[in-house]
Backbone as numpy.savetxt, mean C-alpha at the origin, in Angstrom:
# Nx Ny Nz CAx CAy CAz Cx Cy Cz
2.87 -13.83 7.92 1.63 -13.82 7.16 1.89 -13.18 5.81
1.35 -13.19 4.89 1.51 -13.36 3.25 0.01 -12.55 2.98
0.26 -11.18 2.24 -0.73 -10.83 1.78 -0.21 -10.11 0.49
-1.19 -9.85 -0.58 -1.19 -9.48 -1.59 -1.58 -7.64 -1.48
-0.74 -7.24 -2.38 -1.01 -5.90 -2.87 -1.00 -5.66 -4.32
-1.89 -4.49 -4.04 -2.10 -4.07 -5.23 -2.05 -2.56 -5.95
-1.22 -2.16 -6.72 -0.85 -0.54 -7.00 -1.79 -0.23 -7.91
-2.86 0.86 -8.33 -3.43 1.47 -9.32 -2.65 2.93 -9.81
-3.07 2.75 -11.04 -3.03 4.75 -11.70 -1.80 4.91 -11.67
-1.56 6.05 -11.75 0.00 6.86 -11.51 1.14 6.03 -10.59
0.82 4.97 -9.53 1.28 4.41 -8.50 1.81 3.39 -9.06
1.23 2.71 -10.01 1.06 1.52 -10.49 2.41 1.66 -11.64
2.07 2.69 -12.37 3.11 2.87 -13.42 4.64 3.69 -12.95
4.56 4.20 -12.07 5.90 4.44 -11.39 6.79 3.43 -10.90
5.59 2.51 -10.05 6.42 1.43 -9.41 6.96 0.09 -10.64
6.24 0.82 -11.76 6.61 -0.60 -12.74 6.11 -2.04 -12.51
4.87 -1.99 -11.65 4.52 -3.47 -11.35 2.51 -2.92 -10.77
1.54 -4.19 -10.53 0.48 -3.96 -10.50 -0.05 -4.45 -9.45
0.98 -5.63 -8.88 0.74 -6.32 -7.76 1.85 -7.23 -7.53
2.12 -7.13 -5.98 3.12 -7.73 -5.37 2.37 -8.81 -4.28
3.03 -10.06 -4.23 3.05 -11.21 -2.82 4.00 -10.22 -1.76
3.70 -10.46 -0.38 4.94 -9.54 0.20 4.12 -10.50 2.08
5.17 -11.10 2.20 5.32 -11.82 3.76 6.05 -10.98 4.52
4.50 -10.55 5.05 5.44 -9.40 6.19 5.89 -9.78 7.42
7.04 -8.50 7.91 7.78 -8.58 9.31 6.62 -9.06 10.41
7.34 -9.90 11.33 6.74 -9.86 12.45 6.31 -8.81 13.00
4.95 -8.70 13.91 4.85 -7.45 13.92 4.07 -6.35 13.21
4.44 -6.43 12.20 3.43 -5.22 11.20 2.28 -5.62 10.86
1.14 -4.75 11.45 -0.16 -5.36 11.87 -1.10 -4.43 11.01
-1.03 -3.04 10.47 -1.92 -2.34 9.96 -1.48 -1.45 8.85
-2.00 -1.17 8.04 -2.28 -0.53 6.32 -0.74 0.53 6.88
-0.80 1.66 7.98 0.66 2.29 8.27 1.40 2.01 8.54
1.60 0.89 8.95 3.02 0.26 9.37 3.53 -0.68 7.86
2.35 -0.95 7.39 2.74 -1.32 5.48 3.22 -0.65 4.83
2.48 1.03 4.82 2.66 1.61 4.25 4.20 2.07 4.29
4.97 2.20 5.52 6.32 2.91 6.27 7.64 2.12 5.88
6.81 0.26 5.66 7.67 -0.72 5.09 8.20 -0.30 3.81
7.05 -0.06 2.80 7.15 0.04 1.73 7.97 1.10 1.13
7.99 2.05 1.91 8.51 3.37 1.82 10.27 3.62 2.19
10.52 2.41 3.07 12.00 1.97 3.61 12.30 0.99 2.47
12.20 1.31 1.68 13.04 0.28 0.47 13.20 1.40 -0.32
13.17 2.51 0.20 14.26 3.88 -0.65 13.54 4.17 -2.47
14.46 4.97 -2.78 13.83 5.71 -4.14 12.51 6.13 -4.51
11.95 5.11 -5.33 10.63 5.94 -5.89 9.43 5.45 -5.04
10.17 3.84 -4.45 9.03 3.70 -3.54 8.93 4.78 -2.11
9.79 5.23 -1.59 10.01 6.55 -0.46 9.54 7.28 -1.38
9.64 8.46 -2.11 8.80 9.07 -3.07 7.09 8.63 -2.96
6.83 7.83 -3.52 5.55 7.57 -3.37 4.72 7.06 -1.91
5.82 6.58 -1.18 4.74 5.94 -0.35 5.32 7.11 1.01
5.83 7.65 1.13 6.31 9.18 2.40 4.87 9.80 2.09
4.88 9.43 4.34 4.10 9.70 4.89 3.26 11.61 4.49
3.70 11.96 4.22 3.48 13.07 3.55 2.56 13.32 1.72
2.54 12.04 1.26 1.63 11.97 0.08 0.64 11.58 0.37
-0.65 11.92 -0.42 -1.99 11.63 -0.49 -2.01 10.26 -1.29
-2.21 9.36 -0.52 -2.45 7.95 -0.81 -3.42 7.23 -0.04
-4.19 6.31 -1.08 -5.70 6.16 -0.47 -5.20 4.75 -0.55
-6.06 4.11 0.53 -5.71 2.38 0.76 -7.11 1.74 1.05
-7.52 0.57 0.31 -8.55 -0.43 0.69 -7.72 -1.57 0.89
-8.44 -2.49 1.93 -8.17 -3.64 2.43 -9.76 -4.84 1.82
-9.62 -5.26 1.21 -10.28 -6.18 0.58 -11.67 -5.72 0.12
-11.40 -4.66 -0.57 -12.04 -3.67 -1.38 -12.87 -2.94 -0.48
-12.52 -3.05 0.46 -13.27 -1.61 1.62 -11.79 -0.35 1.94
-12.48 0.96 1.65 -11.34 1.91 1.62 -11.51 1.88 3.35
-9.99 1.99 3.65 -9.45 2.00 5.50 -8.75 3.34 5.14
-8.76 3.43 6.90 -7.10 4.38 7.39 -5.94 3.45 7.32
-5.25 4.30 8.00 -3.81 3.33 8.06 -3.73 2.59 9.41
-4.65 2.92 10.23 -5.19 1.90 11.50 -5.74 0.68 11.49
-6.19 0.50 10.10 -6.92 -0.88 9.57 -5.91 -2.37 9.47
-6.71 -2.40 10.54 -5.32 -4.16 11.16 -5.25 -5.01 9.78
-3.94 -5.83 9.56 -4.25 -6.64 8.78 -3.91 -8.57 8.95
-4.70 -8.82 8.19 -4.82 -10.66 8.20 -4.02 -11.11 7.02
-3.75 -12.27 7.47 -2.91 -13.15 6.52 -4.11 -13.62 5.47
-3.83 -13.56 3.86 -4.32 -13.43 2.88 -5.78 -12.25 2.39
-5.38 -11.15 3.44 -5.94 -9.84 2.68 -4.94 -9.40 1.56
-6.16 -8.47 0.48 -5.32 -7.69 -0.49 -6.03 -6.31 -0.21
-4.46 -5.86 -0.17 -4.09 -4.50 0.62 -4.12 -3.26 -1.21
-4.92 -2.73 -1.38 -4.60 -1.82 -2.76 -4.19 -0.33 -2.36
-2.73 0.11 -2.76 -2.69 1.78 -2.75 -2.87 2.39 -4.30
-3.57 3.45 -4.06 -4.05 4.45 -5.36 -3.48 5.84 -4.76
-3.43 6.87 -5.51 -3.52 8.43 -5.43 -5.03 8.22 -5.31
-5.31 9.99 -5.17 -6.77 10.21 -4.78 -6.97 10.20 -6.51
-8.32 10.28 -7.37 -8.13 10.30 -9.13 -9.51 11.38 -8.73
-9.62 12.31 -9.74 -10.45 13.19 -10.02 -11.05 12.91 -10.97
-12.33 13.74 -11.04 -13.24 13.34 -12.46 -13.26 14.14 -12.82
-14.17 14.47 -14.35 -14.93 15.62 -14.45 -15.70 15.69 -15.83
């Protein structure tokens, strides 16, 4: 299955890109098991996406956990948390 992502903010400009196509493994069914993918391709993506950073995820513009199953042609968006003031 083939779904779209999408990086905002600080995430966005680290990774050098705004949105990726990405046909995932058999198997990987929800926003954490995306997230763990993403994070096994080493450097800045492990940096940013280790399980240990505050990273917020919507699945077709509704914010999920990382329990939030996913379908073939959802877009999956990670952000940092952004403050106002």
């Amino acid at each position: 299955m083939t779904i779209t992502i999408l990086f905002f903010a600080g995430l966005r400009e680290a990774l050098g890109a705004g949105r990726e196509a990405l046909t995932l493994p058999e198997g990987m069914a929800n926003v954490g098991a995306l997230r763990a993918h993403l994070a096994a391709r080493g450097g800045v993506w492990a940096e940013h996406f280790a399980s240990s950073r505050n990273l917020r995820a919507a699945v077709n513009q509704d914010m999920v956990g990382l329990d939030a199953l996913l379908h073939a042609g959802d877009e999956v968006a990670f952000f940092p948390p952004v403050t106002g003031g």
